[in-house]
C-alpha positions in Angstrom: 11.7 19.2 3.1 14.9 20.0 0.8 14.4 19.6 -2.7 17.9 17.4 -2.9 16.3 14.9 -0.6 13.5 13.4 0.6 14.3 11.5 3.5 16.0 14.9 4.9 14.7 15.9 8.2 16.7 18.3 10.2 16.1 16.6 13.6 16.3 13.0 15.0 13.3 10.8 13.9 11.8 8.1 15.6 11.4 5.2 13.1 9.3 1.9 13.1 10.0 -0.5 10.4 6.9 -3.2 10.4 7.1 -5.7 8.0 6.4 -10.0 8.3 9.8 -11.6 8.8 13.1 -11.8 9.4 15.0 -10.3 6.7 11.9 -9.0 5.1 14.0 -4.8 5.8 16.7 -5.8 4.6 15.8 -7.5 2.0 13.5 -4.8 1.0 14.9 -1.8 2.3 18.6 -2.5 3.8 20.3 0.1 2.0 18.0 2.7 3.1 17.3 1.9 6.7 21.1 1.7 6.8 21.2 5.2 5.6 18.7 6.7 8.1 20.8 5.1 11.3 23.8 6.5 10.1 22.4 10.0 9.5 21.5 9.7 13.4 17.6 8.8 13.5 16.5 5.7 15.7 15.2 2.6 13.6 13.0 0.0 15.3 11.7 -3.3 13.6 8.3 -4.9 14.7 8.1 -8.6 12.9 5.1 -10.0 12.7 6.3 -13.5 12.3 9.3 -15.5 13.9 9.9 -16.7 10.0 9.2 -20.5 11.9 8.4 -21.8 8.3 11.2 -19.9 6.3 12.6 -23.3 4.7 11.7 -24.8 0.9 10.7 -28.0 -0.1 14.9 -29.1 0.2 15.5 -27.9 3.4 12.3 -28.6 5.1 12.4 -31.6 6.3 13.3 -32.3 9.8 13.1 -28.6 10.6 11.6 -28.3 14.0 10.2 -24.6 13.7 10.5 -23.6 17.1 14.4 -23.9 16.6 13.7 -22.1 12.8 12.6 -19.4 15.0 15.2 -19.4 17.6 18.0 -19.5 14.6 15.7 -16.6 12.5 16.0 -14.6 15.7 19.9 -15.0 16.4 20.4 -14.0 12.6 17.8 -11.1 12.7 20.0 -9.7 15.5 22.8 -9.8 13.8 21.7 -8.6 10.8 20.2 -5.6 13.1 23.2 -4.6 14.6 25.4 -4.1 11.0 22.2 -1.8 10.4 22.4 0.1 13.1 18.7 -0.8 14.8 18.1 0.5 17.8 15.9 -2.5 19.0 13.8 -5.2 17.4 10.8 -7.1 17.9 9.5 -10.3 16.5 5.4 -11.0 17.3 4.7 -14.7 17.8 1.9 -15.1 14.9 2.5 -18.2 12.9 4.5 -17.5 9.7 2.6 -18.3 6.8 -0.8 -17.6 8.0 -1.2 -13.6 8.3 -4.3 -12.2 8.0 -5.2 -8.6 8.3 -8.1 -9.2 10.7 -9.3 -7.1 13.4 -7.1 -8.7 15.8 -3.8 -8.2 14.1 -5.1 -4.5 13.4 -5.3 -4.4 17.2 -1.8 -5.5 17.7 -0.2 -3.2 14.7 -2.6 -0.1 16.5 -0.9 -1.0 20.0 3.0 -0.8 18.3 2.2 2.4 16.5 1.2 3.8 20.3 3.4 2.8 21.7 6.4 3.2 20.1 5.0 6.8 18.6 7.3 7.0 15.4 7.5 9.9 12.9 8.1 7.8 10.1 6.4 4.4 9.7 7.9 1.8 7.0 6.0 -1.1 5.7 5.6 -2.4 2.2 3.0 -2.9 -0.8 0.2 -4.8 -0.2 -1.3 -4.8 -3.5 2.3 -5.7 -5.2 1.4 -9.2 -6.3 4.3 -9.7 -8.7 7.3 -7.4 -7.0 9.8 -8.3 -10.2 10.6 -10.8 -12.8 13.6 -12.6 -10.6 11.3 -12.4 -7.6 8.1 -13.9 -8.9 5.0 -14.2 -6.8 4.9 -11.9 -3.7 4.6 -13.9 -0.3 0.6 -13.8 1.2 2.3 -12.6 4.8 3.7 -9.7 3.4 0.7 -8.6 1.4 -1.0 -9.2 4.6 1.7 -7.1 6.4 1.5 -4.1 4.3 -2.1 -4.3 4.1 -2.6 -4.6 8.2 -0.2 -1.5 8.7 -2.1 0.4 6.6 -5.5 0.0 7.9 -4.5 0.4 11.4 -2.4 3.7 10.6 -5.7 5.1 8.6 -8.2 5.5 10.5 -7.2 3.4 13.6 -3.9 4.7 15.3 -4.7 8.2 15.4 -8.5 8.0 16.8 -9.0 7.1 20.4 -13.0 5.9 19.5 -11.2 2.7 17.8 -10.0 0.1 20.2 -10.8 2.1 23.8 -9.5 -0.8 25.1 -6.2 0.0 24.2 -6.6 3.5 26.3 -7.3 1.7 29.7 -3.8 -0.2 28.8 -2.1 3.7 28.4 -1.6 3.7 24.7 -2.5 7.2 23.6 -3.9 7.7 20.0 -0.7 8.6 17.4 -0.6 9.2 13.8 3.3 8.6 11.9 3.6 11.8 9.8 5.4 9.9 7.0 4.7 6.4 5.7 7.1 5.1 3.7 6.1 2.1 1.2 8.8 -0.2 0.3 8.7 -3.4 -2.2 6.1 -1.4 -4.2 5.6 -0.8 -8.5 4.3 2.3 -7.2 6.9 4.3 -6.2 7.1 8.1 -5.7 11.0 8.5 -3.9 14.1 7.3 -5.4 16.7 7.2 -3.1 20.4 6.5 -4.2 22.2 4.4 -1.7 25.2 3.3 -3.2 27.0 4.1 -0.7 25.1 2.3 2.1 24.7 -1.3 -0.8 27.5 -2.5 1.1 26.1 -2.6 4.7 22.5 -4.0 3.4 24.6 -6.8 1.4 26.1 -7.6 4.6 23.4 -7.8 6.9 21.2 -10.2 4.3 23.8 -12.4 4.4 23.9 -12.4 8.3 20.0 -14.3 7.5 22.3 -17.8 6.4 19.2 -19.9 6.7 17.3 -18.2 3.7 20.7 -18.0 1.3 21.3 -21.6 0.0 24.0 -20.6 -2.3 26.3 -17.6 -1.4 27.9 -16.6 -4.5 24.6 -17.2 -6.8 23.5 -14.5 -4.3 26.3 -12.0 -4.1 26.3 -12.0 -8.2 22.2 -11.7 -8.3 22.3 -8.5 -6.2 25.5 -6.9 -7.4 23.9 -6.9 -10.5 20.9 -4.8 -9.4 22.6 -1.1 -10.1 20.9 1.0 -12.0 20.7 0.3 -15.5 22.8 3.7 -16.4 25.5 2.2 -14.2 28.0 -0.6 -14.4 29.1 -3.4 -12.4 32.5 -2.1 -12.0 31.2 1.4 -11.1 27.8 0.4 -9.7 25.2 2.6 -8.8 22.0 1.0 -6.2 18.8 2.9 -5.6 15.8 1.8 -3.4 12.2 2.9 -4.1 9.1 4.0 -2.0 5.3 5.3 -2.5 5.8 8.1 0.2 2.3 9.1 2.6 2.1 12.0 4.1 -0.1 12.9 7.5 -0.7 16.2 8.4 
């Protein structure tokens, strides 16, 4: 891999982004992912959750969250397409109530066979406090990052775990990168400066979960890196990087 970069790979890679929510990659990793599509490699997401409860106390009441869901997907979409996602998935698991059980293992094993990516993104399941501003990490993505993460090690790869998922056709594979995002961990600093612009825009494509706009736009334009300014800004993401193989 070059020295200069660590998400250079000299040929098109196939890349599954699994997370909890709506908005949870860009959100967490916009900038990047935004990146990757533009350098030519093929993003998919797999959601775990509609996002059918992603309304506060103010907000909540009334909300029917079968229509949260149908609004969380229109916005997901959109937010997709300024990306540059190839397609996207949402699973129909109640938001709120992840659990990395045997059965969700089961589903993330089937997505990780059948879509076969080279580099799997998820995020940090034992990052119970992701920042000062951000507070108290949400259960479903704990349980997100944590389900991924089992399934990928040992599961995926081995056809003596879930045979049942051979008689469907899903043939044992193992991602030769996983790349950790929303972690206190990290190992890869990526600057993507130039790509802050296109994740900015695709959060704001998720309406339902920004109450205030401008509070918003100031919050994250004021994430650069601490030897930049706001008038010439510099934005990095960061990852714990696995490697298979």
């Amino acid at each position: 891999m070059n020295a200069q970069s660590q998400d250079y790979w000299p040929t098109r890679q196939q890349i599954l982004v699994i997370l909890a929510h709506p908005d949870d990659p860009e959100f967490f990793c916009g900038a990047t992912l935004a990146r990757w599509a533009r350098a030519g490699h093929q993003i998919r997401y797999y959601l775990l959750t509609c996002g059918d409860k992603g309304a506060n106390d103010a907000t909540a009441k009334g909300v029917v969250p079968a229509d949260l869901c149908a609004l969380r997907y229109k916005e997901q979409r959109a937010a997709a397409e300024i990306i540059g996602v190839k397609e996207f998935f949402l699973s129909d698991n109640p938001d709120g109530y992840l659990v990395p059980d045997l059965d969700l293992r089961r589903e993330v094993v089937r997505a990780v066979r059948r879509f076969k990516p080279d580099i799997l993104v998820t995020c940090d399941p034992t990052n119970m406090y992701p920042s000062n501003s951000y507070g108290l990490n949400h259960p479903d993505h704990r349980a997100a990052g944590q389900v991924v993460l089992d399934a990928v090690f040992p599961a995926a790869g081995n056809r003596l775990f879930f045979p049942e998922l051979l008689v469907q056709g899903f043939e044992p594979h193992t991602p030769r990168e996983i790349w950790i995002s929303l972690t206190n961990q990290p190992n890869v600093t990526l600057d993507v400066t130039k790509t802050w612009p296109i994740k900015i825009k695709a959060i704001l494509q998720h309406a339902s979960q920004i109450p205030d706009r401008q509070k918003f736009l100031e919050r994250w334009n004021n994430r650069h890196t601490e030897d930049s300014t706001i008038e010439a800004p510099r934005f990095e993401e960061y990852f714990r990087r696995l490697t298979f193989g």
